[in-house]
N, CA, C and O atoms as CSV, one atom per row, in Angstrom:
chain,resi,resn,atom,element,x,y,z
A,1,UNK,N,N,0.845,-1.174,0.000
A,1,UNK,CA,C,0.000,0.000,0.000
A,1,UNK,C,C,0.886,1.231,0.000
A,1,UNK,O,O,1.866,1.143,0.740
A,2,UNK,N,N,0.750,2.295,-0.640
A,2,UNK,CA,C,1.049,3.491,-0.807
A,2,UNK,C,C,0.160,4.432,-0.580
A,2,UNK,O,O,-0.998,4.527,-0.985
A,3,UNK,N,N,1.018,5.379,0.349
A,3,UNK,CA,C,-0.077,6.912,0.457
A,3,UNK,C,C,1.258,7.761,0.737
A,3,UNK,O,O,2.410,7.329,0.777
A,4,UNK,N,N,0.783,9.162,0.932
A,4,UNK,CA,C,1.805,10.319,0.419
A,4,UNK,C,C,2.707,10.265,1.615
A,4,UNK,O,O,2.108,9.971,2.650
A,5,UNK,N,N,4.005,10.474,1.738
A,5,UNK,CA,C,5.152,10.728,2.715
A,5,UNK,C,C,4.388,11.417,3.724
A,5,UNK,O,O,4.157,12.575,3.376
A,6,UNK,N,N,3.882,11.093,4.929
A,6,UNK,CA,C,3.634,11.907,6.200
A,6,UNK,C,C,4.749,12.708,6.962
A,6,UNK,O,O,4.386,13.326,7.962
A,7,UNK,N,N,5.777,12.749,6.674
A,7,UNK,CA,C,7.249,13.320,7.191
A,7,UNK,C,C,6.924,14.631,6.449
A,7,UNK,O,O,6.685,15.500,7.288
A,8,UNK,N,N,6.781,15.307,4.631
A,8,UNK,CA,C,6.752,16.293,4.198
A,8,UNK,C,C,5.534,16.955,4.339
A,8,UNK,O,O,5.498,18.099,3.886
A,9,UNK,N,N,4.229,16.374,5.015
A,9,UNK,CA,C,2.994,16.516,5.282
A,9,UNK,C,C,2.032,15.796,6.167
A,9,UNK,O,O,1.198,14.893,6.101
A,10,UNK,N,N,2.759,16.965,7.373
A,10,UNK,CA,C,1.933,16.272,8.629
A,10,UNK,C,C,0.605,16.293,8.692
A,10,UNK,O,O,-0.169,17.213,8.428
A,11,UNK,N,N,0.312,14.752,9.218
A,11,UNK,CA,C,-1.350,14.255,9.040
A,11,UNK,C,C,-1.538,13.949,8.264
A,11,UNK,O,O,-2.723,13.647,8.401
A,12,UNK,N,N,-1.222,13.666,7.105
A,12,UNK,CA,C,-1.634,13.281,6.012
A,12,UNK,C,C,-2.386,12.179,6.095
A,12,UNK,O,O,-2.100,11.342,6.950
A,13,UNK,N,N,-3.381,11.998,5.307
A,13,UNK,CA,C,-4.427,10.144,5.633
A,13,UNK,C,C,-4.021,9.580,6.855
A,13,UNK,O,O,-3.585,8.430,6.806
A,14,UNK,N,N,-4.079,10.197,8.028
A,14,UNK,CA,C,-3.270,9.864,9.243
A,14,UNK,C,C,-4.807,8.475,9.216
A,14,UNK,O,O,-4.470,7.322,9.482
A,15,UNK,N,N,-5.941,8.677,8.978
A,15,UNK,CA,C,-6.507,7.161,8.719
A,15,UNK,C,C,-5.554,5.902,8.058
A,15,UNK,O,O,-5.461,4.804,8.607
A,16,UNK,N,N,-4.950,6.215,6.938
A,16,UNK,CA,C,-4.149,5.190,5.888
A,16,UNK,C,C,-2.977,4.934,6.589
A,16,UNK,O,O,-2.502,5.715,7.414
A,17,UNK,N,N,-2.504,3.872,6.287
A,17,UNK,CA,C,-0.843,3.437,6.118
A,17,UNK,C,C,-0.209,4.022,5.414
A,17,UNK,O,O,-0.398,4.070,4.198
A,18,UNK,N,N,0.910,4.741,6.182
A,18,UNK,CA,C,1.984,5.518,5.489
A,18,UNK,C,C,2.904,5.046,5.598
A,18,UNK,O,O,3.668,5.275,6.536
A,19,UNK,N,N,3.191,3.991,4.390
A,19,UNK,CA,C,4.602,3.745,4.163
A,19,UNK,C,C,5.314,4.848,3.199
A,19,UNK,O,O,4.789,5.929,2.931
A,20,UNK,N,N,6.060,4.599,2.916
A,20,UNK,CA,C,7.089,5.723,1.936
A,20,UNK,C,C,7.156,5.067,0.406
A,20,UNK,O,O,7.335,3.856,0.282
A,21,UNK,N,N,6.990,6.010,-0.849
A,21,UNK,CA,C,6.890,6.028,-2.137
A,21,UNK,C,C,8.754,5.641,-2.057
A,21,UNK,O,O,9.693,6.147,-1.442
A,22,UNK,N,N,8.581,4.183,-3.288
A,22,UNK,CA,C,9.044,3.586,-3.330
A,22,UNK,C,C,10.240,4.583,-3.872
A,22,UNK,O,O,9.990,5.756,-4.152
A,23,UNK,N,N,11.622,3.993,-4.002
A,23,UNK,CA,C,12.698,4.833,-4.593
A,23,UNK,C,C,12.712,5.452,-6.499
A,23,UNK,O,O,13.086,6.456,-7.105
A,24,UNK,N,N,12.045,4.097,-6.832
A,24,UNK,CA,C,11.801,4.333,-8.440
A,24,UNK,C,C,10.748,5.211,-8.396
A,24,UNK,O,O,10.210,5.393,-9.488
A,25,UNK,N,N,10.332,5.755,-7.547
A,25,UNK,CA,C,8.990,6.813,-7.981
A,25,UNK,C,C,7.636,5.771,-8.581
A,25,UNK,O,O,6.482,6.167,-8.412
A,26,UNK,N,N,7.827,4.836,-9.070
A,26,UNK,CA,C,6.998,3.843,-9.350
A,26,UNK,C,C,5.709,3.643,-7.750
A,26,UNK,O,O,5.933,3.533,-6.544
A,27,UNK,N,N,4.590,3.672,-8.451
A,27,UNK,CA,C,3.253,3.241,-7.657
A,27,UNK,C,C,3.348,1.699,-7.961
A,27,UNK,O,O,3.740,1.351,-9.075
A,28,UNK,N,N,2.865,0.390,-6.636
A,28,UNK,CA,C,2.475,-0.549,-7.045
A,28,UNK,C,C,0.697,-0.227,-7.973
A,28,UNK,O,O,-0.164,0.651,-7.905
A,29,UNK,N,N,0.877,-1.459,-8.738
A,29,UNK,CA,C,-0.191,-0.875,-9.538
A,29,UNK,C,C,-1.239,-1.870,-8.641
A,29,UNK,O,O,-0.835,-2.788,-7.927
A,30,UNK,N,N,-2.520,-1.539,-8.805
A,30,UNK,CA,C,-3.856,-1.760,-7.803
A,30,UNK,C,C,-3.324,-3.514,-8.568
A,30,UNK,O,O,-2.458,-3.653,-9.432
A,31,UNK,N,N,-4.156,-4.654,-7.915
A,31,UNK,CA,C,-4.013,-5.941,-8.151
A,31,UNK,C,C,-5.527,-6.088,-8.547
A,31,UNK,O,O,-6.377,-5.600,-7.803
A,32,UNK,N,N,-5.887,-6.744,-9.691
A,32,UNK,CA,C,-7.563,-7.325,-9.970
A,32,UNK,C,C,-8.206,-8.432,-8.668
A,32,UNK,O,O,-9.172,-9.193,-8.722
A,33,UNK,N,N,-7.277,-8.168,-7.573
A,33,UNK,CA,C,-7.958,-8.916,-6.632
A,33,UNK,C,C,-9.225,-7.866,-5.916
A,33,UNK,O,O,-10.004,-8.288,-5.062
A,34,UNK,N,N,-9.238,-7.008,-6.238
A,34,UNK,CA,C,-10.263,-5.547,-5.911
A,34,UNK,C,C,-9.501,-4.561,-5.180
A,34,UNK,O,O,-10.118,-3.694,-4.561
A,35,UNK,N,N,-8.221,-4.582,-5.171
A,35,UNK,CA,C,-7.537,-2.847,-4.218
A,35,UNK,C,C,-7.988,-1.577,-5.010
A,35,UNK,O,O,-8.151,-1.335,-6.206
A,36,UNK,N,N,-8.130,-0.823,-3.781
A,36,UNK,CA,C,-8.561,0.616,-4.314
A,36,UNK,C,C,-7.997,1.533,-4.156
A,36,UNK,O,O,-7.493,1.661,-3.040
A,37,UNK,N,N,-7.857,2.275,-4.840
A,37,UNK,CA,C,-7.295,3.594,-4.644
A,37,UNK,C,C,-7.701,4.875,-4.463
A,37,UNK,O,O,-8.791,5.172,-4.951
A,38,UNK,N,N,-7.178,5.586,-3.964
A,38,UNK,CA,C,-7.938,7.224,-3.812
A,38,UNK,C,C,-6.916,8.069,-4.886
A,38,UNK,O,O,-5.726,7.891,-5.144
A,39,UNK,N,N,-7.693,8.855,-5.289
A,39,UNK,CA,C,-7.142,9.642,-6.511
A,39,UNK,C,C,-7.445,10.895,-6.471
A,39,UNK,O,O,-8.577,11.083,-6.026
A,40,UNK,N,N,-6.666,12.171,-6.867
A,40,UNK,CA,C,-6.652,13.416,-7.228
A,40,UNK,C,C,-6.434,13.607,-9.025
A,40,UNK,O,O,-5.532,13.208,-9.762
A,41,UNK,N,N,-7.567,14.317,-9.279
A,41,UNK,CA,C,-7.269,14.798,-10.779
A,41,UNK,C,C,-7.411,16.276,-10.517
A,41,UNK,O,O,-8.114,16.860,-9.693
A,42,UNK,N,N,-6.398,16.830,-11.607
A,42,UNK,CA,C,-6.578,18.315,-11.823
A,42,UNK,C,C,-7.321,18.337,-12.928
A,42,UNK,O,O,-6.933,17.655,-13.877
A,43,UNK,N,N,-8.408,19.031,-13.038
A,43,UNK,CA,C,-9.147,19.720,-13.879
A,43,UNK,C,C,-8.594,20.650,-14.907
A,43,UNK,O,O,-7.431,21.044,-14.819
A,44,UNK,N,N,-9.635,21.130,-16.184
A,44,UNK,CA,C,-8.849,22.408,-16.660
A,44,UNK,C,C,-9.105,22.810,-16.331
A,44,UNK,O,O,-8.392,23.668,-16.851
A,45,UNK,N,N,-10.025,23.693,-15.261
A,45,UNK,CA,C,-10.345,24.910,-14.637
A,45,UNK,C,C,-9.288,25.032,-13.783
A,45,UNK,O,O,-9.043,26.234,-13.693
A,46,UNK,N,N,-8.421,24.291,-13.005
A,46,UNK,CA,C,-7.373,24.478,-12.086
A,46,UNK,C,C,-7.708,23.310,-11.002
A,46,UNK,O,O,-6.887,22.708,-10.308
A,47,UNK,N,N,-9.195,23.132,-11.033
A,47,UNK,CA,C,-9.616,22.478,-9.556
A,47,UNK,C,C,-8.675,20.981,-9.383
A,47,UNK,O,O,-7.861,20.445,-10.135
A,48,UNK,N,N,-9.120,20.672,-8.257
A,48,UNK,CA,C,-8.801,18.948,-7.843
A,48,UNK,C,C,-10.508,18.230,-7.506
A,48,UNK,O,O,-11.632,18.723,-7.411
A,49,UNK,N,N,-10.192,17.446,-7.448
A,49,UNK,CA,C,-11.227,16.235,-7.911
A,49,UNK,C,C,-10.516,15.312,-7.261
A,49,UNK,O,O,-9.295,15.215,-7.391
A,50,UNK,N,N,-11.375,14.394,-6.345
A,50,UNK,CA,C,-11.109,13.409,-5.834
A,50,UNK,C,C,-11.736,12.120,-5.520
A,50,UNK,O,O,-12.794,12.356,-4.937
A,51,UNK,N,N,-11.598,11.223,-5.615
A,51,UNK,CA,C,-12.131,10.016,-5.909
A,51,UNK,C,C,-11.552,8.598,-5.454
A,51,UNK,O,O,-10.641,8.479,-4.635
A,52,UNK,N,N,-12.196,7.548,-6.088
A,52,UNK,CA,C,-11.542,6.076,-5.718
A,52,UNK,C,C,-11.928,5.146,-6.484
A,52,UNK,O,O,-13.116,4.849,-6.605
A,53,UNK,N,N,-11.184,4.692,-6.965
A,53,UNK,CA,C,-11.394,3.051,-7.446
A,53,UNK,C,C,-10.671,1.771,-7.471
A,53,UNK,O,O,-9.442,1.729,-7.423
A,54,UNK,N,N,-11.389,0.766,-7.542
A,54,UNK,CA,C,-10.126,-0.554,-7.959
A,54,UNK,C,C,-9.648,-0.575,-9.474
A,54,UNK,O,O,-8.926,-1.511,-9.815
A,55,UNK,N,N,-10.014,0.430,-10.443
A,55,UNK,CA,C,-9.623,0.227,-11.479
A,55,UNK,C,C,-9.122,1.677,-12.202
A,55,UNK,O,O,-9.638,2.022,-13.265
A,56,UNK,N,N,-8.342,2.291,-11.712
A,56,UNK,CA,C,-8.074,3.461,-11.542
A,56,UNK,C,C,-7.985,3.727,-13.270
A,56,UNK,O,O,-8.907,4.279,-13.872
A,57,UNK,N,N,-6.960,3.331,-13.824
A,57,UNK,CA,C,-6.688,3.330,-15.477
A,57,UNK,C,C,-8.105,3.713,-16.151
A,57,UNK,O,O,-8.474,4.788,-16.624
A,58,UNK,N,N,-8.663,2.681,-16.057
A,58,UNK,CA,C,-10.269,2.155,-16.366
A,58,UNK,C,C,-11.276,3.848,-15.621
A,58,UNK,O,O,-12.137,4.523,-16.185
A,59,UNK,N,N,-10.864,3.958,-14.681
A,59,UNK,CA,C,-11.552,5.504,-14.247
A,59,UNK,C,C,-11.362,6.530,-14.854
A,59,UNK,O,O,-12.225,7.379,-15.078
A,60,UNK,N,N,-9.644,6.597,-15.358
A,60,UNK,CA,C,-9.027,7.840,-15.930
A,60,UNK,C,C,-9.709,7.985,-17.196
A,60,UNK,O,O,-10.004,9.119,-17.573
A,61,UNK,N,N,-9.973,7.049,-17.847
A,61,UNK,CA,C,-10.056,6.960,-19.039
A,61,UNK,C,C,-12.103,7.303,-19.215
A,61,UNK,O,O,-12.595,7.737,-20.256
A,62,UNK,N,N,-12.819,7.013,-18.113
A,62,UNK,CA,C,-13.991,7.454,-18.419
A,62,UNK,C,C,-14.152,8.836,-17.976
A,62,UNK,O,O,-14.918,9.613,-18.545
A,63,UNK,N,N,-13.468,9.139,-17.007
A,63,UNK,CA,C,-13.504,10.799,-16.653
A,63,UNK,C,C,-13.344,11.848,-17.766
A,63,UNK,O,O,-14.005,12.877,-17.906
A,64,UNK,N,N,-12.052,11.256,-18.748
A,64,UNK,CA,C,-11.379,11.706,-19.683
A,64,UNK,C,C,-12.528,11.628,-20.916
A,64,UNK,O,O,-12.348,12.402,-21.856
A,65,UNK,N,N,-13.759,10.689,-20.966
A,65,UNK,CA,C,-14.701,10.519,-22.277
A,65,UNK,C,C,-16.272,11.306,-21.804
A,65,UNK,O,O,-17.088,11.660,-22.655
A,66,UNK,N,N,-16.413,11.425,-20.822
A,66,UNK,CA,C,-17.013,12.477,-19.776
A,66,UNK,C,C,-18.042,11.707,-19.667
A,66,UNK,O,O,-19.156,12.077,-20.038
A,67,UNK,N,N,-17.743,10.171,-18.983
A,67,UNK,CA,C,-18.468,9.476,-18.657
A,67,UNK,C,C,-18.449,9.418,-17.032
A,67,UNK,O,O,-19.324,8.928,-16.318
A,68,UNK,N,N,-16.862,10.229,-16.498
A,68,UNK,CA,C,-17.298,9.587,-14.819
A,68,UNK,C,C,-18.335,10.617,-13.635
A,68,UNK,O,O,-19.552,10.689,-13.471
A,69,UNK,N,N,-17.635,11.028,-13.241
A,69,UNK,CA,C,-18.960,12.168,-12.353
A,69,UNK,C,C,-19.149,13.213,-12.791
A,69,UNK,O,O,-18.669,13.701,-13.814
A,70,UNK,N,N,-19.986,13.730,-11.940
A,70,UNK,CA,C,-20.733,14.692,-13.322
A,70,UNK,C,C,-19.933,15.799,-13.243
A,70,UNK,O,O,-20.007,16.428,-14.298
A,71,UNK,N,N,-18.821,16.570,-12.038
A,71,UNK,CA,C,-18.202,17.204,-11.762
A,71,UNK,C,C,-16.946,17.491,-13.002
A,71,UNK,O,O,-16.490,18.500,-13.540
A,72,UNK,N,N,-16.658,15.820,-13.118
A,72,UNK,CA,C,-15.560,15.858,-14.336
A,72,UNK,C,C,-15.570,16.332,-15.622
A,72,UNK,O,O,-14.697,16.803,-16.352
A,73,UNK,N,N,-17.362,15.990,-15.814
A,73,UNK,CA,C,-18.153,16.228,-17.235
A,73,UNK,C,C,-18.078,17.484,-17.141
A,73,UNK,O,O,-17.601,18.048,-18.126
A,74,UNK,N,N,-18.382,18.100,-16.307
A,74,UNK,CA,C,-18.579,19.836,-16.101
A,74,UNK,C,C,-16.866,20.561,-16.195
A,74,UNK,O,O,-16.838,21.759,-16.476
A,75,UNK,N,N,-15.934,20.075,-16.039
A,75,UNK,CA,C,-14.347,19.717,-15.910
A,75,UNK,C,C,-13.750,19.263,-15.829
A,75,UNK,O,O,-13.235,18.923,-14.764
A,76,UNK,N,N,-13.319,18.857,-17.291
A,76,UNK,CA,C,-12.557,17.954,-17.796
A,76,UNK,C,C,-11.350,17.820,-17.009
A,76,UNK,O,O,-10.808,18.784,-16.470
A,77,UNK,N,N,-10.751,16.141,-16.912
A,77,UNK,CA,C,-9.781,15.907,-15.792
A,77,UNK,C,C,-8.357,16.475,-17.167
A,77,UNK,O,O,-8.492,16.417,-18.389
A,78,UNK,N,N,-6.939,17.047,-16.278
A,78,UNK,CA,C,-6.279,16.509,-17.376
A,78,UNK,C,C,-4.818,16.304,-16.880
A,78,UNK,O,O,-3.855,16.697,-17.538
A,79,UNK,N,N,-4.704,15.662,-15.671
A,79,UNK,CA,C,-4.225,15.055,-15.355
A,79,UNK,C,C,-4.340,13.968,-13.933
A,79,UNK,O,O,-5.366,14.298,-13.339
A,80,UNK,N,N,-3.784,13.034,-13.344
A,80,UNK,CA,C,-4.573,12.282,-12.411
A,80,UNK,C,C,-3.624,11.454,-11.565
A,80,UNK,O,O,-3.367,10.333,-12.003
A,81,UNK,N,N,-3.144,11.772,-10.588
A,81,UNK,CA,C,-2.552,11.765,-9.086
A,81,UNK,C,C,-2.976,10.498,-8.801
A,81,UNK,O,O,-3.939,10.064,-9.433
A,82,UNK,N,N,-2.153,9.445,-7.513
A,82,UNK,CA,C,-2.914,8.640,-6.877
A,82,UNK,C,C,-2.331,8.824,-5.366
A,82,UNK,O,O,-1.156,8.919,-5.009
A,83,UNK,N,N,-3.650,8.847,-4.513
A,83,UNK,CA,C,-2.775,9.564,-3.659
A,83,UNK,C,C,-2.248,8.436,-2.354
A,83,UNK,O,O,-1.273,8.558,-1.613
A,84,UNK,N,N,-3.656,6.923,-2.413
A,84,UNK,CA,C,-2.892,5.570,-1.489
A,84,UNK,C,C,-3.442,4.604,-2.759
A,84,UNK,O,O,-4.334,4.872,-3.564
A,85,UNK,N,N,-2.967,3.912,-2.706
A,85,UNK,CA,C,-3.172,2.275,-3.769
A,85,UNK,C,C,-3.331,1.558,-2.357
A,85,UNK,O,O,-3.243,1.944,-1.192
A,86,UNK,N,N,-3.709,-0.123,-3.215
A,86,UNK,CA,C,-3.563,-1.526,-2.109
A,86,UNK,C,C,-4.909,-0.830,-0.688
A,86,UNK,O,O,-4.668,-1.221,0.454
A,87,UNK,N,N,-5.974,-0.036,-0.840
A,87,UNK,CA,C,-6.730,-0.219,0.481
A,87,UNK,C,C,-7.868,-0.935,0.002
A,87,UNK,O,O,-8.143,-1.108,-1.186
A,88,UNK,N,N,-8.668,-1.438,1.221
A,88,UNK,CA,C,-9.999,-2.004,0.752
A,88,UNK,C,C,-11.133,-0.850,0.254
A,88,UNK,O,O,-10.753,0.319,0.321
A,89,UNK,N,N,-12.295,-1.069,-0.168
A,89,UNK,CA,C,-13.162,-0.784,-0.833
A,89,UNK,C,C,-13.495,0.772,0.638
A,89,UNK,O,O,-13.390,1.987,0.467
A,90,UNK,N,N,-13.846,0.085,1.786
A,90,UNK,CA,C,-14.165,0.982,2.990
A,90,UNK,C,C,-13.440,2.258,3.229
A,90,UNK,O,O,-13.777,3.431,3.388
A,91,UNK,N,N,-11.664,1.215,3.176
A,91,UNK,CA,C,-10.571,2.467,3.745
A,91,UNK,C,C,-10.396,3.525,2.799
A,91,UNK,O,O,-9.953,4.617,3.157
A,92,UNK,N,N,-10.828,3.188,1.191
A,92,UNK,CA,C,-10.329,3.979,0.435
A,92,UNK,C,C,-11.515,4.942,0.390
A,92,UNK,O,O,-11.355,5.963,-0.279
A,93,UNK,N,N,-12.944,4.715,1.147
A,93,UNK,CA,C,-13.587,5.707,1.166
A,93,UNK,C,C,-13.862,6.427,2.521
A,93,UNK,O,O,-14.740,7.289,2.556
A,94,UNK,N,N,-13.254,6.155,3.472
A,94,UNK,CA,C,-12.812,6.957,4.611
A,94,UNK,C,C,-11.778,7.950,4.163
A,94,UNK,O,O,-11.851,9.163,4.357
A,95,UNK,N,N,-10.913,7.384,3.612
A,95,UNK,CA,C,-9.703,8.692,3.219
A,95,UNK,C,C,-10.500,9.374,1.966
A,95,UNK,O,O,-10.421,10.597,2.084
A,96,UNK,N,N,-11.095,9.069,1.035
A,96,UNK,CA,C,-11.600,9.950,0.372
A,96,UNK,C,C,-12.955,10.969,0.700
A,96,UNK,O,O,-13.637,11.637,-0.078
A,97,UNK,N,N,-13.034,10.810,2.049
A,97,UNK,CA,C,-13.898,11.391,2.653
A,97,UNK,C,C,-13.694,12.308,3.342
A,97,UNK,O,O,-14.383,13.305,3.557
A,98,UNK,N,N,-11.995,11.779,4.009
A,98,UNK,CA,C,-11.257,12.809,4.773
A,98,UNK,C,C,-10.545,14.228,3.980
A,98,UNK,O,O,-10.406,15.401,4.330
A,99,UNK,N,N,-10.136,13.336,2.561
A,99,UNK,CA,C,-9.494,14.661,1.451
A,99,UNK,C,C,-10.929,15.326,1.319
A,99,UNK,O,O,-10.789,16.434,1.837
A,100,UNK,N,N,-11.920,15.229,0.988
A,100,UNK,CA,C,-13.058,15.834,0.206
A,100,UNK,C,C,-13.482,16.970,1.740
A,100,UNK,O,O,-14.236,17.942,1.721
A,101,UNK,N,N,-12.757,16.456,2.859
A,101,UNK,CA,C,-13.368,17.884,3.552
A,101,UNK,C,C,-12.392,18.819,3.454
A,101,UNK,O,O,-12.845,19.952,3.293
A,102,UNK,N,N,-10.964,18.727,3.504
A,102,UNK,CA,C,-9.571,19.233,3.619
A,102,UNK,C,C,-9.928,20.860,2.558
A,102,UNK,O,O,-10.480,20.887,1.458
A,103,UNK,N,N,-9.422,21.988,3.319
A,103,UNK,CA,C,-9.474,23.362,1.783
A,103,UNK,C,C,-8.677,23.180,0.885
A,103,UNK,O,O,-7.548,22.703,0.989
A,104,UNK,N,N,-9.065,23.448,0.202
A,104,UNK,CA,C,-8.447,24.106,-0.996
A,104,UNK,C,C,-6.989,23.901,-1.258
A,104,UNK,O,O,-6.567,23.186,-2.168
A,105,UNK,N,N,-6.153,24.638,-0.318
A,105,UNK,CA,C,-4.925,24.963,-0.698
A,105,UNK,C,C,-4.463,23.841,0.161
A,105,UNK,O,O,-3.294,23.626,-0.160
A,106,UNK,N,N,-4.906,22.865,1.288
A,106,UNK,CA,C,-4.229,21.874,1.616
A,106,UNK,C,C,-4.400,21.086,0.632
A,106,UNK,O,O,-3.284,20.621,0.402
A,107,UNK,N,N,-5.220,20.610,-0.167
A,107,UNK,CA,C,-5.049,19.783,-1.219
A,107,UNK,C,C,-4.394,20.471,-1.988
A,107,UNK,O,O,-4.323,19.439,-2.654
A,108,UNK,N,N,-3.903,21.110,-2.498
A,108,UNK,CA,C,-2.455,21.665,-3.454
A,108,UNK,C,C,-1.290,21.322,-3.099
A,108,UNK,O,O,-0.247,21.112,-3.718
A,109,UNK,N,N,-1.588,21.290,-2.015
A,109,UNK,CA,C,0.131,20.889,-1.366
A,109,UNK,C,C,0.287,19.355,-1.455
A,109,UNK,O,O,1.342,18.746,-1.630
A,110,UNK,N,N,-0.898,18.862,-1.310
A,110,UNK,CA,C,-0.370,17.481,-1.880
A,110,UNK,C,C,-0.464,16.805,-2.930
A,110,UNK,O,O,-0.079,15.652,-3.124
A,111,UNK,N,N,-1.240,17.874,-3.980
A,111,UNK,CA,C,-1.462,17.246,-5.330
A,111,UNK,C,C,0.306,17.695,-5.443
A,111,UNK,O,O,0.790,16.970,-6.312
A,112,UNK,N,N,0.961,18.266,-5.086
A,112,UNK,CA,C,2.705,19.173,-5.385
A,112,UNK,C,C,3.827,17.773,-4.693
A,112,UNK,O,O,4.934,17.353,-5.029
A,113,UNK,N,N,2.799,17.380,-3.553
A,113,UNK,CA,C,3.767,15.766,-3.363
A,113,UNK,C,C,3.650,14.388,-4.137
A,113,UNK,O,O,4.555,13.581,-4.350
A,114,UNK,N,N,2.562,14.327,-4.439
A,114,UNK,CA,C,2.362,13.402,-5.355
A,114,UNK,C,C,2.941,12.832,-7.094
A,114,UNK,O,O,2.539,13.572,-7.991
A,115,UNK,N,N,3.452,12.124,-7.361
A,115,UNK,CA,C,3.789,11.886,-8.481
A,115,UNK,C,C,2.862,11.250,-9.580
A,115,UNK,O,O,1.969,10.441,-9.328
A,116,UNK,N,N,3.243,11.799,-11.052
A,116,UNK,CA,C,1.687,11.993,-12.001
A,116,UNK,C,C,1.882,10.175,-12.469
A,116,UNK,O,O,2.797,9.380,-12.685
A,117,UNK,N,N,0.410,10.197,-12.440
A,117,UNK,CA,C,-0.290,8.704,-12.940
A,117,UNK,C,C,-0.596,9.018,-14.083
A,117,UNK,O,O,0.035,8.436,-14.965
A,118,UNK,N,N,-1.357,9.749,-14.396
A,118,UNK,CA,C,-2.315,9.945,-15.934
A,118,UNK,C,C,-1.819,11.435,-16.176
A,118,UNK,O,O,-1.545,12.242,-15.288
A,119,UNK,N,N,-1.753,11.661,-17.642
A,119,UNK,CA,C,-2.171,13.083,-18.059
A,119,UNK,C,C,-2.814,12.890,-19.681
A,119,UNK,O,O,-2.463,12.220,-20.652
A,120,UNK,N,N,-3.696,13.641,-19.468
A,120,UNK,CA,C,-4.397,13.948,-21.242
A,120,UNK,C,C,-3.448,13.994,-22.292
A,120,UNK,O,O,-3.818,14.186,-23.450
């Protein structure tokens, strides 16, 4: 499981396991056994967008055809963050519950720690 360095950003998913992003910068990728992930996309308007799935690729790619929420349809994703891989279906929506209250500019600071998954 992966979630963002808690050392450069205290509290971070202090719900999640914070181990440390591997040395290759490489994410394990989710397993088809059902792991989920929580995700940040930047919008073109500037915004972040946040979300979860076990099939993250498979998400990027409907956000991107303006099939995923309606938020995305309204602003287009165009690029897409992951911010823990490897949680269950529950944990990954506790932490995406915890980012979705966080302001504004604390989520900037960690879309700025995060390393890019997707871009348009």
């Amino acid at each position: 499981m992966y979630t963002a360095n808690p050392d450069t950003a205290p509290g971070l998913l202090s719900a999640c396991a914070t181990p440390r992003l591997p040395e290759n910068n490489l994410l394990p990728w989710p397993q088809p056994s059902g792991e989920w992930v929580v995700y940040l996309l930047r919008c073109r308007n500037g915004s972040l967008y946040c979300g979860i799935s076990n099939q993250p690729l498979r998400r990027w790619q409907a956000h991107c055809q303006g099939k995923g929420a309606r938020y995305t349809r309204m602003h287009p994703p165009v690029e897409m963050r992951l911010v823990a891989c490897g949680l269950t279906a529950a944990a990954a929506a506790r932490c995406e519950n915890r980012l979705k209250q966080w302001p504004a500019a604390r989520k900037q600071i960690l879309w700025g720690l995060l390393p890019l998954f997707q871009a348009a």
